[in-house]
C-alpha positions, -999 to 999 in steps of 0.1 A, spaced: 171 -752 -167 176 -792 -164 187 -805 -203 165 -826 -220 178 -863 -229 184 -877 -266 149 -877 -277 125 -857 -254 105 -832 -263 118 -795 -275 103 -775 -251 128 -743 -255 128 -731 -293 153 -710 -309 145 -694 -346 167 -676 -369 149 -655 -391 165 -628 -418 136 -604 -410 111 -604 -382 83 -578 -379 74 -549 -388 92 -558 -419 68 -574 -444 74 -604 -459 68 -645 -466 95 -657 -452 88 -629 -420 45 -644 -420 57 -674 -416 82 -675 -387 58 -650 -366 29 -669 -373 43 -704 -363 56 -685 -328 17 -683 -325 13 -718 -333 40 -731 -308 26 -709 -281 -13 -719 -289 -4 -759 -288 3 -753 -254 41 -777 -255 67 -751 -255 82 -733 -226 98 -706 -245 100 -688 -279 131 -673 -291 140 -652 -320 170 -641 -338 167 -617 -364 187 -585 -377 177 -550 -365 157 -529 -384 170 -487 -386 163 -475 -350 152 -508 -341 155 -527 -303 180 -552 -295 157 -566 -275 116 -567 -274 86 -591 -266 65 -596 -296 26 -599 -289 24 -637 -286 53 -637 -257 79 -646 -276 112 -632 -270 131 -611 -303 169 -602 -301 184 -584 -327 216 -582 -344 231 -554 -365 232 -563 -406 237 -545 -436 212 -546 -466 246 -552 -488 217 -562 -513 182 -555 -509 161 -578 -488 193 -596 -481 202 -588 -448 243 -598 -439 248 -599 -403 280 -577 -393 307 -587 -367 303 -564 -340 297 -569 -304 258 -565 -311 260 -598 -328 280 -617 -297 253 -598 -273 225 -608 -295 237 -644 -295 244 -650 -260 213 -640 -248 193 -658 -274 212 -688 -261 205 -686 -222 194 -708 -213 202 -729 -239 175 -740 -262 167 -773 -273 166 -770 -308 177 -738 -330 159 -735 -363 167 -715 -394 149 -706 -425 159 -703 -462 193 -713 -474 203 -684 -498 199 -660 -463 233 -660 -441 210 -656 -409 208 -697 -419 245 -703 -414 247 -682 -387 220 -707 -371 235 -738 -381 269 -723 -365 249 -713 -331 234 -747 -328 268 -760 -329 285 -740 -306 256 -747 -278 259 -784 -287 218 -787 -299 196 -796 -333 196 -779 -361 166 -779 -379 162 -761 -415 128 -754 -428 135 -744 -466 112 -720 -482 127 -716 -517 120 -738 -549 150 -728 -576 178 -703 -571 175 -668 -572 161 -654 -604 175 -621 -614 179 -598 -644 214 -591 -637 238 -623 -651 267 -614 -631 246 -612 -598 230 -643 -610 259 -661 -611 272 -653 -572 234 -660 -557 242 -693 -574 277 -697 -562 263 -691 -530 237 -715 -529 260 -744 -546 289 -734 -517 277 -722 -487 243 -727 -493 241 -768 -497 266 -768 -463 234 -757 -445 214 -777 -460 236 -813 -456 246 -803 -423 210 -798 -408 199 -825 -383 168 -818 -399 156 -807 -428 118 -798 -441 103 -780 -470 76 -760 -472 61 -777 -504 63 -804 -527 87 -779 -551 104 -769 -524 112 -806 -512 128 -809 -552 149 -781 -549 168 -796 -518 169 -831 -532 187 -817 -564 213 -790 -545 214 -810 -514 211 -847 -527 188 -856 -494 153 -865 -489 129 -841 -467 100 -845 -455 71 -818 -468 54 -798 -441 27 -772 -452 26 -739 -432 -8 -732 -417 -31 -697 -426 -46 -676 -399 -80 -681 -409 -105 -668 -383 -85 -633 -382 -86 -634 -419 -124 -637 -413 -127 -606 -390 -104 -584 -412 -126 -558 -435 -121 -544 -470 -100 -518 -470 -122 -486 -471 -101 -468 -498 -107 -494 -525 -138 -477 -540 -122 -442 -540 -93 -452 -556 -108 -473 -580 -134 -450 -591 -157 -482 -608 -126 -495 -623 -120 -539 -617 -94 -536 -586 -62 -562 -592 -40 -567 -566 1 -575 -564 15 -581 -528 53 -587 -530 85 -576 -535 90 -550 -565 121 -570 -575 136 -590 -606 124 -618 -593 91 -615 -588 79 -603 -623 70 -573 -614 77 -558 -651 59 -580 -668 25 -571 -646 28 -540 -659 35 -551 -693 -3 -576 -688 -21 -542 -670 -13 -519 -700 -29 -549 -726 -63 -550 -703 -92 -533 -716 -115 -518 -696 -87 -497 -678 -83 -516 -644 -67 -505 -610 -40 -525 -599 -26 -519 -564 9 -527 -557 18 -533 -519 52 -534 -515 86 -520 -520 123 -527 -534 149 -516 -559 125 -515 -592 100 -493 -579 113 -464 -598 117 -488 -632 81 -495 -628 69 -462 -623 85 -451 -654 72 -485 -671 37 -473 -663 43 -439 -676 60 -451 -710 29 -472 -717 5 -441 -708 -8 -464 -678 5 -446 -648 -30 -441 -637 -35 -477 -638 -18 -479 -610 -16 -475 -569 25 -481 -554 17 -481 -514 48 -493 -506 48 -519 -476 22 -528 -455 12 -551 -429 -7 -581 -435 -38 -568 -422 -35 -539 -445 -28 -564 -472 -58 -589 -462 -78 -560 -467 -68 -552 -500 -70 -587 -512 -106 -583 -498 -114 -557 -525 -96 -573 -551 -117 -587 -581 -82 -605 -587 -50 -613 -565 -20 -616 -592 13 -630 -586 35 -630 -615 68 -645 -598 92 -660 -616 102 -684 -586 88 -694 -552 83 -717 -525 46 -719 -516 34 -683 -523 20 -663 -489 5 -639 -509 -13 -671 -533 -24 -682 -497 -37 -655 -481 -56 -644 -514 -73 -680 -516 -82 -678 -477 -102 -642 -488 -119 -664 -514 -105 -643 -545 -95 -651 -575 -57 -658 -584 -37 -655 -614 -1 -667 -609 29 -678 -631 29 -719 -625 57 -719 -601 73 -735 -572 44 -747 -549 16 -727 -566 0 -752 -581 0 -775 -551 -17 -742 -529 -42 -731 -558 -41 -761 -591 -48 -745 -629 -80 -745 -637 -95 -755 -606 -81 -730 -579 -63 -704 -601 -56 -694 -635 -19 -703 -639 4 -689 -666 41 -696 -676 67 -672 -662 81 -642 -681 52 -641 -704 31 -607 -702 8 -615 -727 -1 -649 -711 -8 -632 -681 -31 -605 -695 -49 -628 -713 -56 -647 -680 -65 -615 -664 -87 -605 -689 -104 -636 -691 -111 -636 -653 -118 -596 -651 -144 -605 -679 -160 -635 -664 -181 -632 -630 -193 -671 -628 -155 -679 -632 -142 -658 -606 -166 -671 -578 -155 -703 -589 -122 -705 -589 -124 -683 -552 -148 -707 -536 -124 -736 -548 -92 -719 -535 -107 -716 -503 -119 -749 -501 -81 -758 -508 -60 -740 -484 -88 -746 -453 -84 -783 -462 -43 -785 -463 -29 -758 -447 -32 -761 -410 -10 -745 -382 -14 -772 -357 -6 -801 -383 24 -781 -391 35 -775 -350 26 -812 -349 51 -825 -374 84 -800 -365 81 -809 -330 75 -850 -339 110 -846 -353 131 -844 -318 118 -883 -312 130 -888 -345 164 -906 -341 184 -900 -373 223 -900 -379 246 -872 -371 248 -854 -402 275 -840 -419 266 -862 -449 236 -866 -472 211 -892 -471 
């Protein structure tokens, strides 16, 4: 294929991404969703991905939208933190990714090492790097010592990839704070889009009312990890009054801590763990949901906050990260500070016990995300950036 001059148009796209499907995830919505997007606006060529291999998994496959998905081997040396292992796998993974060579290579999320080892590919073929950071603050977990080397990371490795981009966008306006204060560079806020006419066409899931047996249905789509405040959900659930189901959809390393949570507080039955599912399994959850609830104790712009306002539900959320841009308090959302059960309970209650309020605050979240969050704006503004003549970098702005 002929190269492209300074300036014209990315046509062959490259993406790094720690986790591609089947694995369920934000970070994993996001890049497989904007493959849609490039393909539907109809000015790329090609769609690459680069991502590690899932347990049994291909090296190679075609997703459904035609774009192309290698895969490396990695080890989940920490959950959901996929390291990619130096093996012929990786070099095979790489070179075939990289023929012919792309016009851009883009990477997602600087605490992942799947982002240096883009920023590292783009330089070996001589292209753009573009960095599209998802995260807000660094890595909140309950262990101090772990805390301390996710924050190493980030203040080492983690602000390379971010000064050395060619490129860099955020995903929200909390985002964009984060990488002025590690990074010390300006960047340009680009909101992901929502698949809204499939969310449209998806159903409730057909369980809910067996499960729920006339209880209120909450729902929690996430991670069951420090991080996402999973412990104090439980905590809020066991203060609520009538009993309530809450339906947890996801997996991790707490799992077991929570189970046992629920059973100390005598509220086991209070609760549904169905491990991972996909987002259509998800959608149709949130669907049922009288509530969505994220309790996170950090994020970027929250998929889950999203995808719960596009199924015009109601959402209580900590006030993190870009939450309050996606669903404002009061208005869109019932937002609570972080690491406070009763807070959230008393949100949930108040929601669970109010009818007018939740129709409210779900017509007004819907109303929100259909107005902002828009996959072609988003295509739109990446691809506006290879016109967009800026210095080599290596240093911040």
């Amino acid at each position: 294929m002929r190269r492209r001059g300074a300036g014209a148009p990315w046509r062959d796209i490259l993406i790094h991404a720690p986790y591609f499907r089947p694995h369920v995830g934000g970070v994993e919505a996001y890049v497989e969703e904007l493959c849609g997007a490039l393909w539907e606006s109809g000015r790329v060529d090609r769609v690459t991905v680069v991502t590690s291999r899932l347990p049994g998994g291909d090296a190679a496959e075609r997703a459904p939208s035609g774009t192309t998905v290698f895969r490396y081997p990695a080890a989940d040396v920490i959950t959901n933190f996929p390291l990619p292992m130096p093996s012929r796998g990786l070099g095979r993974s790489l070179r075939a990714a990289g023929k012919p060579r792309p016009d851009v290579v883009i990477g997602n999320t600087r605490f992942f090492p799947a982002s240096l080892l883009a920023l590292a590919q783009s330089r070996g073929l001589g292209v753009p790097y573009v960095h599209i950071e998802h995260g807000s603050d660094y890595v909140q977990l309950d262990n101090p010592a772990v805390a301390a080397v996710a924050r190493g990371y980030d203040r080492t490795i983690g602000r390379t990839v971010l000064r050395q981009a060619d490129h860099v966008i955020a995903i929200s306006e909390a985002a964009r704070g984060f990488v002025a204060e590690l990074a010390r560079r300006s960047v340009p806020v680009v909101y992901r889009g929502l698949p809204l006419s499939a969310l449209a066409q998806t159903p409730a899931a057909p369980d809910a009312e067996r499960l729920a047996t006339g209880r209120p249905i909450l729902v929690y789509a996430g991670r069951l990890i420090d991080g996402k405040g999973v412990r104090d959900l439980v905590e809020a659930v066991s203060r609520l009054e009538p009993a309530v189901l809450c339906v947890m959809l996801g997996d991790g390393p707490r799992r077991e801590d929570l189970e046992q949570q629920a059973r100390e507080h005598a509220v086991e039955d209070r609760f549904a763990f169905l491990g991972y599912r996909p987002e259509e399994e998800v959608v149709a959850w949130m669907k049922a949901a009288d509530v969505v609830v994220n309790p996170s104790y950090t994020e970027g712009l929250p998929t889950s906050v999203l995808l719960a306002a596009a199924c015009q539900r109601a959402v209580v959320a900590t006030d993190v990260g870009g939450t309050r841009e996606a669903t404002p308090d009061g208005e869109a959302a019932l937002l609570v500070p972080p690491r406070d059960p009763a807070a959230l309970a008393a949100a949930l209650q108040r929601v669970l016990d109010d009818p007018g309020l939740r129709a409210r605050l779900a017509a007004a979240g819907f109303e929100r995300v259909r107005g902002r969050f828009d996959w072609q704006r988003c295509v739109e503004s990446l691809l506006a950036l290879s016109s967009d003549r800026v210095p080599r970098a290596g240093a911040p702005h």
